[in-house]
Each structure stands twice: as structure tokens, then as C-alpha cells.
C-alpha positions as CSV (number, residue, x, y, z in Angstrom):
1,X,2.4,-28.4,-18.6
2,X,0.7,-28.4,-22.4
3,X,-2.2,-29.6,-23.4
4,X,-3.9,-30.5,-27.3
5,X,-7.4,-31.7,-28.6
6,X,-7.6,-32.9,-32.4
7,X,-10.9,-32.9,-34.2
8,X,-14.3,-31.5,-33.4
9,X,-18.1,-32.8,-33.8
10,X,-19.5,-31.6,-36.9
11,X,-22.4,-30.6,-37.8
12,X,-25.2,-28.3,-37.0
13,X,-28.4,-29.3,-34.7
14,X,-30.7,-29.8,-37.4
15,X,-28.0,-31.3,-39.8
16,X,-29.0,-34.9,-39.5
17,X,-28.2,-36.1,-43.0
18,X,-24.5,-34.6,-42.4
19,X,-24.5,-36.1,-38.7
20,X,-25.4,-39.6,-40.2
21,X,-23.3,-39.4,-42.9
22,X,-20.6,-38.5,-39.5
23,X,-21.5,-41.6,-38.1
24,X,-21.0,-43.8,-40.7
25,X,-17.6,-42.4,-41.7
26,X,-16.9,-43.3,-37.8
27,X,-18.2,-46.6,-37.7
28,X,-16.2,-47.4,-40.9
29,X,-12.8,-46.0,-39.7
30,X,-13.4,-47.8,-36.1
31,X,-13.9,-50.8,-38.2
32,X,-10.1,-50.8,-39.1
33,X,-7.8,-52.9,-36.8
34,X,-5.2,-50.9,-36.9
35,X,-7.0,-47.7,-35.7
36,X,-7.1,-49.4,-32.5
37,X,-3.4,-48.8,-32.1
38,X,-4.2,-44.7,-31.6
39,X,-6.0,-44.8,-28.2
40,X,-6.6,-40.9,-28.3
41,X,-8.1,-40.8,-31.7
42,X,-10.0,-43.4,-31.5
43,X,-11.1,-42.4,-27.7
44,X,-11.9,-39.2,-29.8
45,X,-13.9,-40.4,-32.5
46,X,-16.1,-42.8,-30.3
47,X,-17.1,-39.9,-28.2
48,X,-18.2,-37.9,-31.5
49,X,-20.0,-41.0,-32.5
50,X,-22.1,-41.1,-29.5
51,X,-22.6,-37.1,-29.4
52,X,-24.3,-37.6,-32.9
53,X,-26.2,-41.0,-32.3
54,X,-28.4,-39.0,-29.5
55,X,-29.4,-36.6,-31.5
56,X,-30.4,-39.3,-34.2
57,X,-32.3,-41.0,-32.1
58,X,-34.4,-38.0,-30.7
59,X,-34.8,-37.7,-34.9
60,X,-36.0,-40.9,-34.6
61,X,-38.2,-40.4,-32.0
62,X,-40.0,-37.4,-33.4
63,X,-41.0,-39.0,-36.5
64,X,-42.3,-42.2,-34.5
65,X,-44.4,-39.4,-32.2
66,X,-45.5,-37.3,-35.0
67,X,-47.1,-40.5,-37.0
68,X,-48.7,-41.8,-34.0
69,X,-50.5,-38.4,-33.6
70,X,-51.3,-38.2,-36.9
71,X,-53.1,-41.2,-36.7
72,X,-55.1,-40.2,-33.4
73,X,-56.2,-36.9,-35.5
74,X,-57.2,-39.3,-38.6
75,X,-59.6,-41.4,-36.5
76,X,-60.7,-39.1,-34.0
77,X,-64.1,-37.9,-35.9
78,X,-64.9,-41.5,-35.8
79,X,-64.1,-41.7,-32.4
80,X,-64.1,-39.2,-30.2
81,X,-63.2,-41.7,-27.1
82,X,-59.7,-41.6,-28.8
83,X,-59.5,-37.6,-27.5
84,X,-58.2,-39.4,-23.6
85,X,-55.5,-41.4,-25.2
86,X,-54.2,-38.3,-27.5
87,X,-53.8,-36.0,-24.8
88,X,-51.2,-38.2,-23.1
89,X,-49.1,-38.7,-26.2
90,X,-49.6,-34.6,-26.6
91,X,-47.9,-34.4,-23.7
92,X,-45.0,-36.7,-24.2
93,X,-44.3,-35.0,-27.6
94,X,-44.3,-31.2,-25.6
95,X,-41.5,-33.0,-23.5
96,X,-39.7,-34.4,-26.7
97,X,-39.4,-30.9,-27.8
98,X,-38.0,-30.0,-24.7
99,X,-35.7,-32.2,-24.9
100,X,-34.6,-31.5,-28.1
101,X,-34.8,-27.7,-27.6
102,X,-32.1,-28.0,-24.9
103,X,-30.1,-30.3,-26.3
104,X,-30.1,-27.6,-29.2
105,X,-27.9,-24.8,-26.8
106,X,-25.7,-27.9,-25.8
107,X,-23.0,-27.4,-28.3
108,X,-19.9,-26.9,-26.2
109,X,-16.9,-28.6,-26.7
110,X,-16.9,-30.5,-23.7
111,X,-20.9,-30.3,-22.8
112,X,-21.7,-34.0,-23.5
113,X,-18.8,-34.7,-20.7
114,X,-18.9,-36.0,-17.6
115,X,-18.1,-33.5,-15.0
116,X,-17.1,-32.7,-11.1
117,X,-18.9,-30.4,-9.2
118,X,-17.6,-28.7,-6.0
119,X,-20.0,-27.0,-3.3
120,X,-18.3,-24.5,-0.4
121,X,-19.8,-23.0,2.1
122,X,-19.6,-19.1,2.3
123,X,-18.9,-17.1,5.6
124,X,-21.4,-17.9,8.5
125,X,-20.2,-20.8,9.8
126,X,-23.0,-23.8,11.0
127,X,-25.7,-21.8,9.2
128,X,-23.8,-21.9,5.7
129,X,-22.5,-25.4,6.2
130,X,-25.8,-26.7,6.9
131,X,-26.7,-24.8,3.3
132,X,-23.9,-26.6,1.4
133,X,-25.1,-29.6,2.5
134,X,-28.5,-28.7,1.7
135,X,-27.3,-27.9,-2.1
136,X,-25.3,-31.1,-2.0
137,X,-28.6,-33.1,-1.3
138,X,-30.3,-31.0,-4.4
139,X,-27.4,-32.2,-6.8
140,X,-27.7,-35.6,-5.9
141,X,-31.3,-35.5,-6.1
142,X,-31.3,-33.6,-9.8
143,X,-28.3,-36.9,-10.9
144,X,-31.0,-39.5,-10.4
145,X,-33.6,-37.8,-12.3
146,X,-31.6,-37.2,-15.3
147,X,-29.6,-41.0,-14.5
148,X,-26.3,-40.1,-13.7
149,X,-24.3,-42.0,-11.4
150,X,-22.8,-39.8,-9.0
151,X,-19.9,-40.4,-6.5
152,X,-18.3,-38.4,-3.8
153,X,-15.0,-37.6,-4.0
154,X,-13.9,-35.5,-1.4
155,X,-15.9,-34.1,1.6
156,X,-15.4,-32.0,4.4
157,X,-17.7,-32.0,7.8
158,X,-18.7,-29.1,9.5
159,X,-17.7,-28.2,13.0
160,X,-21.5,-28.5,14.4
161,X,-23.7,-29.4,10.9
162,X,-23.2,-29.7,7.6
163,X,-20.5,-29.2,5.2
164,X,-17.8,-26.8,4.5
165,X,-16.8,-28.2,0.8
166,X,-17.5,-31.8,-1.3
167,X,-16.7,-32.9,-4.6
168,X,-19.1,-35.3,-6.5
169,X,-18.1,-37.0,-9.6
170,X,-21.8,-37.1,-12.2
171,X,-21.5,-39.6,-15.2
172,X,-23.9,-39.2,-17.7
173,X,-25.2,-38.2,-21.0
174,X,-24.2,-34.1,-21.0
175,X,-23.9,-34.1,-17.6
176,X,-21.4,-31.0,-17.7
177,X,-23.8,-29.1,-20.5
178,X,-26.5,-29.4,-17.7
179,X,-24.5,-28.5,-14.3
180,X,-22.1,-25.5,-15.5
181,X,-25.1,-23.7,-15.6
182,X,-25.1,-24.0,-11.8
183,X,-21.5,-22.2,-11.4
184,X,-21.8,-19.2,-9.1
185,X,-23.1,-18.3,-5.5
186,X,-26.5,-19.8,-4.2
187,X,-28.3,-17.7,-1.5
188,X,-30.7,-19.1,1.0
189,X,-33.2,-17.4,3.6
190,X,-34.9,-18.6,6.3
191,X,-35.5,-19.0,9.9
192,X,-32.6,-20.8,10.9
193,X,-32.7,-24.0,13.2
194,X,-29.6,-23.2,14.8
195,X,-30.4,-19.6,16.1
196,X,-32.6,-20.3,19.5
197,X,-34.8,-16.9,19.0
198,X,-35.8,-18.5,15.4
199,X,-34.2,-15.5,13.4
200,X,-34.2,-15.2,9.8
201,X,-31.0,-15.5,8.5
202,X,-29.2,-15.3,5.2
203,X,-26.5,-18.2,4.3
204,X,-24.9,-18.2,1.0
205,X,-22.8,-21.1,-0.7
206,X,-20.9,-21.1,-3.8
207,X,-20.8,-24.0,-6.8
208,X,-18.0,-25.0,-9.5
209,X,-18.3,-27.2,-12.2
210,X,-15.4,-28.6,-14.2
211,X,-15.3,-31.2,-17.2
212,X,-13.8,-34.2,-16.6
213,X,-11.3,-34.9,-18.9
214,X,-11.0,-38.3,-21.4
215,X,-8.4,-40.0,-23.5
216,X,-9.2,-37.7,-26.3
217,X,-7.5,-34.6,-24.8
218,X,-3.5,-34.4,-24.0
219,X,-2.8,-33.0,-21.0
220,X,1.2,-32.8,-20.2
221,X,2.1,-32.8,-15.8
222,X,5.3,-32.8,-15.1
223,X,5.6,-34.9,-11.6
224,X,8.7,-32.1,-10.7
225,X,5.1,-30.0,-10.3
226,X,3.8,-32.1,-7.8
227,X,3.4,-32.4,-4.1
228,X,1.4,-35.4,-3.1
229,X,0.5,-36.1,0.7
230,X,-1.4,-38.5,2.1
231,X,-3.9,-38.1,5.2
232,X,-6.1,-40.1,7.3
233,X,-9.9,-39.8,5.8
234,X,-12.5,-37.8,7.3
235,X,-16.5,-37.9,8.0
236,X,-19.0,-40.2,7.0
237,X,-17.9,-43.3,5.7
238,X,-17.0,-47.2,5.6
239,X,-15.2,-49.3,8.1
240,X,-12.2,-48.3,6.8
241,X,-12.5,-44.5,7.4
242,X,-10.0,-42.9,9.9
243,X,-7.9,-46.1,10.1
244,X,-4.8,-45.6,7.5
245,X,-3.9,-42.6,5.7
246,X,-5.7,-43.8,2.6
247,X,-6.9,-40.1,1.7
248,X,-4.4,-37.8,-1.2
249,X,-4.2,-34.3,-1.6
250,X,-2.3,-33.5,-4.4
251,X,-1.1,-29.9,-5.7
252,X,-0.2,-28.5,-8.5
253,X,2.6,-26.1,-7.6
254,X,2.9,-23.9,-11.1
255,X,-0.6,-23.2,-10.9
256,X,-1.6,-23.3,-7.1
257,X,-4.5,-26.3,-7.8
258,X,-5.2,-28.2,-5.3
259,X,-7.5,-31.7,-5.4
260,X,-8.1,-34.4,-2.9
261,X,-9.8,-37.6,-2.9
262,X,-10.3,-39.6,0.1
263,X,-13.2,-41.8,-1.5
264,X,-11.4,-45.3,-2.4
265,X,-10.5,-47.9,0.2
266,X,-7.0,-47.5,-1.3
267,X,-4.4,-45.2,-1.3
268,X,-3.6,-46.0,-4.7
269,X,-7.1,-45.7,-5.9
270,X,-8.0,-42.3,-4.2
271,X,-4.4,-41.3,-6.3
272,X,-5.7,-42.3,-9.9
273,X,-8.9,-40.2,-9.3
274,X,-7.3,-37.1,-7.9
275,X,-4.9,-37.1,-10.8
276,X,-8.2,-37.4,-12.9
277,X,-9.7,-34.5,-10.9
278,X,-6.1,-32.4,-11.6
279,X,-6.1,-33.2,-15.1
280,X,-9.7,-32.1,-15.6
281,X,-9.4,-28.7,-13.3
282,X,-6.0,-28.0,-15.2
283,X,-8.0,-28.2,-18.6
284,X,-10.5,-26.2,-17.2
285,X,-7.6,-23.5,-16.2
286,X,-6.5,-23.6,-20.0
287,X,-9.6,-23.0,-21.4
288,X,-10.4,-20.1,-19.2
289,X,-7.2,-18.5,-20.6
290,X,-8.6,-18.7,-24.4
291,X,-11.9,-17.1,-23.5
292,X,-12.0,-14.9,-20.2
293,X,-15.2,-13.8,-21.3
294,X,-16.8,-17.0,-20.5
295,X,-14.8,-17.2,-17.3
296,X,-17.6,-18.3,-15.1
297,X,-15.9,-19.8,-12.1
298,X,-13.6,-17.2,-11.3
299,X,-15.6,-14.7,-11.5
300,X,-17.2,-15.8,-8.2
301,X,-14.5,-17.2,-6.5
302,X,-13.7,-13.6,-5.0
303,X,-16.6,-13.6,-2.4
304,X,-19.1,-15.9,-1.5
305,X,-21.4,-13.4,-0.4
306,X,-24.2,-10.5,-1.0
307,X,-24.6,-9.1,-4.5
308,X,-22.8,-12.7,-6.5
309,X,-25.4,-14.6,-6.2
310,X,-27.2,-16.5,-9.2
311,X,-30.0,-18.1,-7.3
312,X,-32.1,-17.0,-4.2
313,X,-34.0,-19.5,-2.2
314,X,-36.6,-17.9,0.0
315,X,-38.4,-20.1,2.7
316,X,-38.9,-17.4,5.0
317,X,-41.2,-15.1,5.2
318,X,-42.6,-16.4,1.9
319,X,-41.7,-19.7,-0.6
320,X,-39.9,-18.5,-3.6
321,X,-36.7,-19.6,-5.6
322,X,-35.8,-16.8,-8.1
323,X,-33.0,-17.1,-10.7
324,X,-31.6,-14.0,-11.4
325,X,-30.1,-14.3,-14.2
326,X,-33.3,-15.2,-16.3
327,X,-35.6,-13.8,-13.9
328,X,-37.5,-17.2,-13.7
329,X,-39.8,-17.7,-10.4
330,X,-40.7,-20.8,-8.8
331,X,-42.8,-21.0,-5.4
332,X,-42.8,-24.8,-4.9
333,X,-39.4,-24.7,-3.2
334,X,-39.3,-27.9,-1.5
335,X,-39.8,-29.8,-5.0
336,X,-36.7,-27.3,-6.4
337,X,-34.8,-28.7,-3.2
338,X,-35.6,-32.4,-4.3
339,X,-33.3,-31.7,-7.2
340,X,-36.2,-30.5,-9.7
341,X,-34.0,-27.8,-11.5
342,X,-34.7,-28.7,-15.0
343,X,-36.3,-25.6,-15.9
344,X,-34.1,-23.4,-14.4
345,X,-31.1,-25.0,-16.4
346,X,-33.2,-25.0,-19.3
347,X,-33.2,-20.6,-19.0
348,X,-30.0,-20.4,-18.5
349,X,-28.8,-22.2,-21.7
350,X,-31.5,-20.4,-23.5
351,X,-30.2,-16.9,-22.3
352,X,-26.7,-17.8,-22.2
């Protein structure tokens, strides 16, 4: 296997003269026919050129907010009825800046990527399963507020309830900046629904995030690496679930990744999308070699289990959801569990 990336954004956050300067240099070398005829760069370049045209356009925005505001404070003396219509636009600035703020500490090389996240349930059996699929509901929830389209790739049923691992495929504008910061072990008490003598218990379930990778990064497989098998699909699904051995597993031998997808109608199909998935988790392999410092995923892979855990979600005896890396507190746990985990991302890019 090898693997190569050519060029990088440039740029700093506030740099917007340089960035639009960036983009026109882009536009004008996409504008040559035959540019077209180098896939991968151009792939590459296209990417950049978006990257840079959002934070343009929240350049854009600011100076459209800040003149309207300007005006409300001009005319307000005159009339003071004009105080209910600035507060709103107040507000709608404070979440521009938000914005803008976290888009600041997304500067990784592959943060405005789209990504694959993985849930598994830790030991515990029903009680941990029925957790995962908790968190799998959160995730889902947290893609349609920020509008990413989300798939699911692989899943695995639980023997009673829930789910003991899935893979969902998020599209959408830095959807890996927003989820790696979600990699590690999630803890969850309560009063389980499975335990007849309503005990509190303590189920824990761990998350990984990879990038997905595009055209504009080279990544080598030799198929001598690979065994590919084929199974009948599994859980909920169409018509055509459990009726041909559409579902593929594929493994990487040199390196001991395995990836399944079982989420197409067609063999063929669920093929294509684990080889995406291999491609992705292999680049994601490569990178942790460079920088083991930054090695977030493996360094909860080892136990899923007391004392890893990034997150704990309290509904029992008392509602609170403490991060522990940032120390940030939250007691409306049921919204957190709708997928409102904005602000918890945002503290962990700020402390990162």
C-alpha cells in the first residue's frame, strides 16, 4: 500500500484578501480545458475552492449583519419601537460569530471532509446495546440539524435490543471537523428498562470517526491484500434483506482492517462503498503513524469501559451530561439526546 496528497489550502482564517486572491487563481486554472484531463488535481483544487468560498461568504455575511445594526443604532433615538426588531438581528449576529469562531479551530487537513462514524457497544450486553443505539439516534439527530445526509452502512442487531456496532456515512460541509470530536467512550446511567427491580446501571459505548477519502488523495491497495466475502444481510431493512448474499465484508490482510457494507440492494454496490470505507480507514491508519500524538481512536480502542470515557450521561438519580474533557455541564439531557451537541463540539475544538 502507499498513499500521497499534493497541495494544501492556504491561507490563514482572517486572510480573506489572500483566500480570494486563492479563489480566483482556482477559478482561472479550472477554466483551462485541459486541466480537466488530471482528475486528482483538479478533484484537489475544487475542494480548496469550496473550503475558501465558505469562509468568504461568512465575510460576506458579517459585513451585511454589521450595516444592518448600524443602521438600527442610527435610528433608534428616533424610534425607540425599533429596540424589538434589533434584538433579533442581535441575536442572529451572536450566532454568526459562533459560527465563525468554530469554523476558526477547523483547520485540519481533512476537516471540511465527509466522514464515517462507527458506534460499538461496550461489555454489558442488552443494556449497552440498547445505549449504542441510543447514541446512533443522537448522531442522526445532530446530521439533520447541521444538514448532512446521512446513510447507514453497516449495522449489527442486538440479541434482545439495540445494537452491537453501525456505520453511518455523514455528507456535509465539515462534517468530519464536527464529529471527530466525538471519538472515544460515551458513558450512560440510569435505571435500566431491562433490569425488573429497576436498578441503576452503568452502560458504556465507544465512537470512531474516520475521513472519507476523495479523488484528491492516492491511496495504493494491492487486491493480493484482499479477502472479500459475501453474506446474506442482516436487521432492519427492505424487501430485499436476508434474501441473497448481497452484504461484503472486506479485509485488509497487511493491516488487519476490516469494513462491511450490506446497505445497497446490490452486491456490487455494497462492494464500491466498502472499498470507499477501506480506502478512508486505511488513510486514517497512515496518518496516525505521522502524528501518534493526535492518535485519538486508538487510544480508546483498548477498553470500552470505566475511567476512558469522554462523555457521561446521567438520567438517574439526577439529569446531567458532563464532558470531561472541557468540564462543560448540561442538565437538559433529553434535548442533548435529540442530537443538540453543538456546544459540546464547539469546547472541544476550542480546548483541543
Amino acid at each position: 500500500m502507499s498513499w500521497g496528497r499534493s497541495g494544501t489550502t492556504s491561507g490563514g482564517f482572517f486572510d480573506l484578501t489572500r483566500k480570494a486572491d486563492r479563489v480566483a487563481e482556482i477559478e482561472q486554472a479550472l477554466a483551462t480545458p485541459e486541466f480537466w484531463n488530471k482528475p486528482a488535481e483538479s478533484a484537489r483544487l475544487m475542494k480548496e475552492k469550496r473550503g475558501l468560498e465558505r469562509f468568504l461568504d461568512i465575510d460576506r455575511r458579517f459585513s451585511f449583519e454589521i450595516e444592518e445594526i448600524e443602521t438600527y443604532f442610527s435610528l433608534i433615538d428616533e424610534d425607540p419601537s425599533l429596540q424589538e426588531e434589533l434584538e433579533p438581528r442581535l441575536a442572529k449576529f451572536s450566532e454568526l460569530i459562533d459560527e465563525a469562531e468554530v469554523k476558526h479551530y477547523l483547520s485540519g487537513e481533512q476537516d471540511d471532509s465527509d466522514c464515517f462514524l462507527q458506534v460499538h457497544s461496550g461489555a454489558g450486553g442488552t443494556e449497552s446495546q440498547d445505549w449504542a443505539e441510543m447514541l446512533l439516534r443522537m448522531y442522526l439527530r445532530f446530521g439533520e440539524r447541521m444538514g448532512f445526509a446521512t446513510r447507514i452502512e453497516d449495522l449489527t442487531d442486538g440479541e434482545e435490543a439495540g445494537i452491537k456496532s453501525v456505520t453511518v456515512h455523514f455528507a456535509g460541509d465539515y462534517a468530519y471537523g464536527y464529529l471527530k470530536e466525538e471519538i472515544g467512550v460515551h458513558r450512560l446511567v440510569r435505571i435500566s428498562p431491562f433490569d425488573a427491580n429497576k436498578r441503576r446501571h452503568t452502560s458504556f459505548a465507544a465512537v470512531f470517526v474516520f475521513p472519507e477519502v476523495d479523488d484528491s488523495i492516492a491511496i495504493d491497495i494491492n487486491p493480493k491484500d484482499l479477502r472479500i466475502d459475501t453474506y446474506r444481510s442482516s436487521g432492519k431493512g427492505g424487501q430485499h434483506v436476508n434474501r441473497t448474499d448481497s452484504a461484503v465484508r472486506i479485509v485488509h490482510l497487511p493491516t488487519n482492517t476490516v469494513v462491511q457494507c450490506q446497505s445497497e440492494r446490490s452486491q456490487h454496490q455494497n462492494k464500491d462503498q466498502a472499498m470507499k470505507m477501506l480506502r478512508s480507514r486505511l488513510y486514517d491508519l497512515e496518518l496516525k503513524k505521522q502524528n501518534q500524538a493526535k492518535d485519538k481512536i486508538e487510544d480508546t480502542k483498548g477498553e470500552i469501559a470505566w475511567g476512558n470515557q469522554i462523555r457521561s450521561y446521567v438520567i438517574h438519580p439526577y439529569q446531567s451530561i458532563k464532558d470531561h474533557r472541557t468540564g462543560l455541564e448540561r442538565g437538559d439531557t433529553q434535548r442533548v439526546l435529540d442530537g443538540d451537541i453543538f456546544a459540546f463540539i464547539k469546547a472541544a475544538l476550542k480546548s483541543s
